[in-house]
C-alpha beads as a LAMMPS data file, in Angstrom:
LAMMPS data file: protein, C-alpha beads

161 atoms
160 bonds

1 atom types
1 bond types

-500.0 500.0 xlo xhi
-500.0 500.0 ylo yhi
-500.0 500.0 zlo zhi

Masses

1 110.0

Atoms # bond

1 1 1 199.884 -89.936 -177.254
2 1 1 201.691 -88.018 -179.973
3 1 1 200.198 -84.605 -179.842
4 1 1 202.210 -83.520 -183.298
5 1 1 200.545 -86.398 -185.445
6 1 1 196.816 -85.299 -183.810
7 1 1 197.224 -81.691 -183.642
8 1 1 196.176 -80.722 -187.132
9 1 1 193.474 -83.488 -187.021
10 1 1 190.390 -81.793 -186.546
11 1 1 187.855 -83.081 -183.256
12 1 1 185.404 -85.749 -183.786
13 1 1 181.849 -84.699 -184.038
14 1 1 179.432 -86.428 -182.265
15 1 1 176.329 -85.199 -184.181
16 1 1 175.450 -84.978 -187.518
17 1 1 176.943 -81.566 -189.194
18 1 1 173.735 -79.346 -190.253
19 1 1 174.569 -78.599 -194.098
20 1 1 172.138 -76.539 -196.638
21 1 1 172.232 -77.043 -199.884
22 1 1 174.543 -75.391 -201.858
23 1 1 177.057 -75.614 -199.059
24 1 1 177.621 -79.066 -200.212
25 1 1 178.915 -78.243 -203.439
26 1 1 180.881 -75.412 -202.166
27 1 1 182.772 -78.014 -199.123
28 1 1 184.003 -79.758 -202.428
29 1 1 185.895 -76.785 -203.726
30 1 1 187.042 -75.453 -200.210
31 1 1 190.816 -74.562 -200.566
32 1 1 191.142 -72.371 -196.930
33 1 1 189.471 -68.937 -198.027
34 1 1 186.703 -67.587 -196.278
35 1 1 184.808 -64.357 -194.990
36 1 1 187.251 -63.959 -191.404
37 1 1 189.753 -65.967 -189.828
38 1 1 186.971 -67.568 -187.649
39 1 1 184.714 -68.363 -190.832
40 1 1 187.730 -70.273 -192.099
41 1 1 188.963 -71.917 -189.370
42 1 1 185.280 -73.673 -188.777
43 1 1 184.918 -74.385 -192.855
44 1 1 188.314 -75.691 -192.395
45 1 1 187.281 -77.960 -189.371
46 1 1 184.055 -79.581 -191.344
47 1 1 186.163 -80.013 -194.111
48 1 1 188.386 -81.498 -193.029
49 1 1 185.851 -83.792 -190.437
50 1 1 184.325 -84.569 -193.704
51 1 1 186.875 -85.400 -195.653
52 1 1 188.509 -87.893 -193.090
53 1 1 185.909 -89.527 -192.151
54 1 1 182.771 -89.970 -194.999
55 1 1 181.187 -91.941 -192.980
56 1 1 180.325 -87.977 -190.888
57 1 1 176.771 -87.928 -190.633
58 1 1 175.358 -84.892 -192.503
59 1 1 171.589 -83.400 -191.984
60 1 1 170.276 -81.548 -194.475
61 1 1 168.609 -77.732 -193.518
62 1 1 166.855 -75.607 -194.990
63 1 1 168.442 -71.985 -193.927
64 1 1 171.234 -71.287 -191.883
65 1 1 173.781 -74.009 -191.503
66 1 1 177.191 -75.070 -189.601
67 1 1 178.899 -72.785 -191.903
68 1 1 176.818 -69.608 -191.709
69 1 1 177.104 -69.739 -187.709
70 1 1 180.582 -68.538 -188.285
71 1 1 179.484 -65.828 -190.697
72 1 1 181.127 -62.493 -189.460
73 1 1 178.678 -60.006 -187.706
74 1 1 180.782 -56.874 -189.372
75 1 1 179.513 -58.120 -192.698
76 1 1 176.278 -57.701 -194.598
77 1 1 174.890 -61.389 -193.961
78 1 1 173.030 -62.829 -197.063
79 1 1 172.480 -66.251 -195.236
80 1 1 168.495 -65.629 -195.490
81 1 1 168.081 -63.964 -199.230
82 1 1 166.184 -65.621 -201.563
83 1 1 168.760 -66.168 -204.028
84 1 1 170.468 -68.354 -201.312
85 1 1 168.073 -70.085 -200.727
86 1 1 167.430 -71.231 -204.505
87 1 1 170.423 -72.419 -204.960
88 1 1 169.809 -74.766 -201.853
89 1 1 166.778 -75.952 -203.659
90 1 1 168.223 -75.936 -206.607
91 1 1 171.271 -77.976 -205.373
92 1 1 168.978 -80.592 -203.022
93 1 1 166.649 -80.870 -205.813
94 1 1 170.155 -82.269 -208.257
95 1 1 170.950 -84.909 -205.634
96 1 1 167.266 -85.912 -204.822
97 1 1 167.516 -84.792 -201.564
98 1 1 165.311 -82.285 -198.870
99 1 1 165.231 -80.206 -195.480
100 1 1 165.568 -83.224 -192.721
101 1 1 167.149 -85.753 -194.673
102 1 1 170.570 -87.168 -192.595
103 1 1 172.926 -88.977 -194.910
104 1 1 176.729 -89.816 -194.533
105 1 1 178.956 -87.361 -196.519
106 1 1 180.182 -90.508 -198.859
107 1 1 176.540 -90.659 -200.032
108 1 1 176.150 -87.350 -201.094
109 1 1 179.602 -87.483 -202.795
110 1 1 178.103 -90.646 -204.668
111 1 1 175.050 -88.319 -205.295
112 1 1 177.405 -85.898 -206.828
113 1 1 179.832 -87.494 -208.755
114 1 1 176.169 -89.356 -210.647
115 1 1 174.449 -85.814 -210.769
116 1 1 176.155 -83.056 -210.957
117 1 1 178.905 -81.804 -213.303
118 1 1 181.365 -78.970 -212.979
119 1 1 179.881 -76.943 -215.526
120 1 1 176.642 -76.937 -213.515
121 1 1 178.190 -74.507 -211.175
122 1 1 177.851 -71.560 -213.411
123 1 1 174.597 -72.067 -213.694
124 1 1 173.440 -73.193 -209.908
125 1 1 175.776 -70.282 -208.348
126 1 1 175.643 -67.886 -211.303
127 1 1 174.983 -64.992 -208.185
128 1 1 177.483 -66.272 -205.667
129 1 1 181.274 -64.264 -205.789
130 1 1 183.077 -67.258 -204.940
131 1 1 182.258 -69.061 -208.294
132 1 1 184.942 -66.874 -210.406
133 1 1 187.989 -68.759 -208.465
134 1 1 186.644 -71.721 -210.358
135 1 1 187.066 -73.986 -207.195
136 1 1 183.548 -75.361 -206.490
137 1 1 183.726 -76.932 -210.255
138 1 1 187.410 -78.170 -209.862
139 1 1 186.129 -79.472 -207.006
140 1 1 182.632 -81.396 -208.492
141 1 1 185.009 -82.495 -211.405
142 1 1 187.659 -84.189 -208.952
143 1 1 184.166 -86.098 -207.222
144 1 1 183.175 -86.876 -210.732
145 1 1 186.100 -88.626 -211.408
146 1 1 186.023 -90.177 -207.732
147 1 1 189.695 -88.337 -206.876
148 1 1 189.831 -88.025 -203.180
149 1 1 189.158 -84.231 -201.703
150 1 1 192.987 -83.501 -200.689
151 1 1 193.740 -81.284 -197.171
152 1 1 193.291 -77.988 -197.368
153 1 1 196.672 -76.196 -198.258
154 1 1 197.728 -78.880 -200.379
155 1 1 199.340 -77.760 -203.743
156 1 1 197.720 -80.356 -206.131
157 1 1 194.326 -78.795 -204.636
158 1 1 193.598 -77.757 -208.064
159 1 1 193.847 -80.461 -210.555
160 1 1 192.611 -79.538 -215.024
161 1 1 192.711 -83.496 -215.331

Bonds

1 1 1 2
2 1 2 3
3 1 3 4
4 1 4 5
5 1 5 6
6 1 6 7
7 1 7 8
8 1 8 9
9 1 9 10
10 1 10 11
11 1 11 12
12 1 12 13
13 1 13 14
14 1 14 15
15 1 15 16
16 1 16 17
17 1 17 18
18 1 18 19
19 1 19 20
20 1 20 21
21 1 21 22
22 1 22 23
23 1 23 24
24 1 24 25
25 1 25 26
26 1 26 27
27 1 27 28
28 1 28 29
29 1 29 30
30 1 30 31
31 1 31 32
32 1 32 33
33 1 33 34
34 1 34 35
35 1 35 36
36 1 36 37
37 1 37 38
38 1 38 39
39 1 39 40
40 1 40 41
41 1 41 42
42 1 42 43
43 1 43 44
44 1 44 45
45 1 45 46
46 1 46 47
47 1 47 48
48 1 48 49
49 1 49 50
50 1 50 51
51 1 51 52
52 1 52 53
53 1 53 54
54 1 54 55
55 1 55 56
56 1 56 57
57 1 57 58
58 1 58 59
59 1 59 60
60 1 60 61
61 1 61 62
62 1 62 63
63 1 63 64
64 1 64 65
65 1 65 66
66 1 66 67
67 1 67 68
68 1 68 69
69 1 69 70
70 1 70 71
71 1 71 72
72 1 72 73
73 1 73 74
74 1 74 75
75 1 75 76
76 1 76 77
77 1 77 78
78 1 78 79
79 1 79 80
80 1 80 81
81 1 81 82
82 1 82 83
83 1 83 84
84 1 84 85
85 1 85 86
86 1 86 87
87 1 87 88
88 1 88 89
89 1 89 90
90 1 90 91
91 1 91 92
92 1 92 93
93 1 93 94
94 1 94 95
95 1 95 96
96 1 96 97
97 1 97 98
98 1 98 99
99 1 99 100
100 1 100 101
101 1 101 102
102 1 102 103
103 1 103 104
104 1 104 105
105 1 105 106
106 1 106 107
107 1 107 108
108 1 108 109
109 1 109 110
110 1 110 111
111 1 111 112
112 1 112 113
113 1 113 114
114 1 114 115
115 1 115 116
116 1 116 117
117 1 117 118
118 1 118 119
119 1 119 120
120 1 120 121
121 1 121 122
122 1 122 123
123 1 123 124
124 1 124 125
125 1 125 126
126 1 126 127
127 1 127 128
128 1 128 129
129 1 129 130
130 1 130 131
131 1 131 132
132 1 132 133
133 1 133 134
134 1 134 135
135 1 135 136
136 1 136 137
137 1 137 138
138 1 138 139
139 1 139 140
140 1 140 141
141 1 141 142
142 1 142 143
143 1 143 144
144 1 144 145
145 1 145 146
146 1 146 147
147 1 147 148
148 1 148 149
149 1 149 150
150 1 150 151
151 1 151 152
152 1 152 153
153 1 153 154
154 1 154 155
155 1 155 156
156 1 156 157
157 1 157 158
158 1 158 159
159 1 159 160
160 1 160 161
């Protein structure tokens, strides 16, 4: 076996990745940046799980997800505040979908590019720091116009078309 080729190819998982809400929009506009070096290498690793393979069974939570569990302990965690968790509802709500739902990552892509538009960001993540890099709605507009999520590091990660 090649070890070079598989080496950057993340593991398969053999259970469904626990997602909230608003994590699914924010997966879309992932481009490697993160809380700690441990926070991004497991966003990097679902990513990339989900992006390669869309068939990745996702189950939707309500609260703490696959991404928080990586959340560094040295920083004030706002996993459980309220705003978080409207903007979960007010994310699963947009793509008709709740706490226990599973559904493969292509079908919430689907759900998103019919749904949800870039501009929506501002107003679903109007509290959330992340959303002045402009990423997350780079990211919904690239679903929207059913461009394929490219790896993380990748220059034309941010595309205006």
């Amino acid at each position: 076996m090649d070890t070079a080729s598989t080496a950057s190819c993340p593991e398969p998982l053999t259970q469904a990745v626990r997602l909230r809400g608003h994590h699914l929009l924010c997966l879309l506009g992932y481009r490697g940046m993160g809380y700690s070096e441990e926070y991004v290498r497991n966003m990097t690793d679902i990513y990339e799980t989900l992006r390669q393979g869309p068939q990745t069974i996702v189950e939707i939570v309500a609260g703490p997800d696959a991404l928080c569990q990586a959340f560094p302990c040295s920083l004030p965690n706002h996993c459980e505040d309220a705003n978080v968790c409207e903007r979960d509802q007010t994310v699963l709500t947009a793509l008709a979908l709740a706490p226990g739902d599973t559904v493969a990552w292509a079908t919430i892509l689907d759900r998103v590019a019919a749904a949800i538009r870039g501009s929506d960001i501002e107003r679903f993540c109007s509290t959330c720091s992340w959303r002045a890099y402009g990423v997350c709605e780079d990211g919904v507009n690239r679903v929207g116009q059913h461009l394929e999520l490219p790896a993380v590091g990748d220059p034309s990660r941010r595309d205006s078309a």
